[in-house]
C-alpha positions as CSV (number, residue, x, y, z in Angstrom):
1,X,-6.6,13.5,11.2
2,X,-9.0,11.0,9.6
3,X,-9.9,11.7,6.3
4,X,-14.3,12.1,5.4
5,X,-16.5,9.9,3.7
6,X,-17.4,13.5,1.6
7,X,-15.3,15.1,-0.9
8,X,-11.8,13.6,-2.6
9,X,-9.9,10.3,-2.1
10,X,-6.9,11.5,-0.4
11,X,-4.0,9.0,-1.8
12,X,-0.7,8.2,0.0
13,X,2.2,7.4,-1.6
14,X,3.0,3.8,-2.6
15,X,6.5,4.1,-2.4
16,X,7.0,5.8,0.8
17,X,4.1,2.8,2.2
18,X,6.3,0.2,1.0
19,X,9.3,1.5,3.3
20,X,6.4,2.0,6.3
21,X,6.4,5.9,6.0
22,X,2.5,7.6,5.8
23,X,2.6,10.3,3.4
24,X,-0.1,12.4,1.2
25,X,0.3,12.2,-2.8
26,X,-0.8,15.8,-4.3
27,X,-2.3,16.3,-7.7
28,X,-1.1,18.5,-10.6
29,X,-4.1,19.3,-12.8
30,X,-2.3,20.6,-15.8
31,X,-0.4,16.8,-16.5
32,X,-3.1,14.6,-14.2
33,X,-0.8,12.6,-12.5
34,X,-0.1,12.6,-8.5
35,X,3.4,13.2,-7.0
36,X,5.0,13.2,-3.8
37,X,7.1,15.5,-2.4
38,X,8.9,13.3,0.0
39,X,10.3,11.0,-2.4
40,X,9.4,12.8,-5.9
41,X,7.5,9.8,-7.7
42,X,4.8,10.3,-9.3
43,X,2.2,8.3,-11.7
44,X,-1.4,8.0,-12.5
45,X,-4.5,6.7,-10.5
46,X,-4.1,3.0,-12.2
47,X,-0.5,2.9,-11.1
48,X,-1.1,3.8,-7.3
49,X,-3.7,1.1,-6.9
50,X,-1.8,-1.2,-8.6
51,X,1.0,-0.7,-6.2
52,X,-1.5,-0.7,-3.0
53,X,-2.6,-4.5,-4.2
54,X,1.2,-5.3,-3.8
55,X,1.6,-3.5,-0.7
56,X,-1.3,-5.5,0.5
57,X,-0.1,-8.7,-0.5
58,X,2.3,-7.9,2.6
59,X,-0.4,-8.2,5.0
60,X,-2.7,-10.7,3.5
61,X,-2.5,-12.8,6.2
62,X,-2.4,-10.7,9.1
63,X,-5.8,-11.7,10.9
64,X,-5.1,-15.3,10.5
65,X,-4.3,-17.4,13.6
66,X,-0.9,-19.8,12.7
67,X,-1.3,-22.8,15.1
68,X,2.3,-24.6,15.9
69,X,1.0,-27.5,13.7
70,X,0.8,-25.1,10.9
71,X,3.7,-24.0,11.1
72,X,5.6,-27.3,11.5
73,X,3.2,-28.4,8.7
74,X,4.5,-25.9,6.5
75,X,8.0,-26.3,7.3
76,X,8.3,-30.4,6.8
77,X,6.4,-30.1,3.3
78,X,8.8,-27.8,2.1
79,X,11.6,-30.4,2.5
């Protein structure tokens, strides 16, 4: 279900993204950190967007067109 533009960022977990699997963090108010059940880590708000920027490093390029030349290009410079 796709989440509103009202109320409460809903977070998933970084770890489970990195391994391709979708899951919701939940929040425990008394320590104000986020955990997930599926895997049991849990950190603060800083430490799940700093793990998204990795896990988007992994897709930086993803709407870029590789020509054959680029490719080949890359390949022969790296020797």
């Amino acid at each position: 279900m796709s989440q509103g533009r009202t109320g409460k960022i809903n977070y998933r977990c970084p770890i489970c993204l990195l391994r391709e699997i979708d899951y919701d963090l939940l929040f425990e108010k008394e320590v104000e950190q986020f955990y997930c059940r599926r895997c049991n880590w849990e950190g603060e708000e800083q430490e799940i967007l700093h793990l998204y920027s990795i896990y988007k490093q992994k897709y930086k390029a993803m709407l870029k067109r590789f020509t054959v030349e680029d490719i080949l290009k890359d390949d022969f410079d790296g020797k």
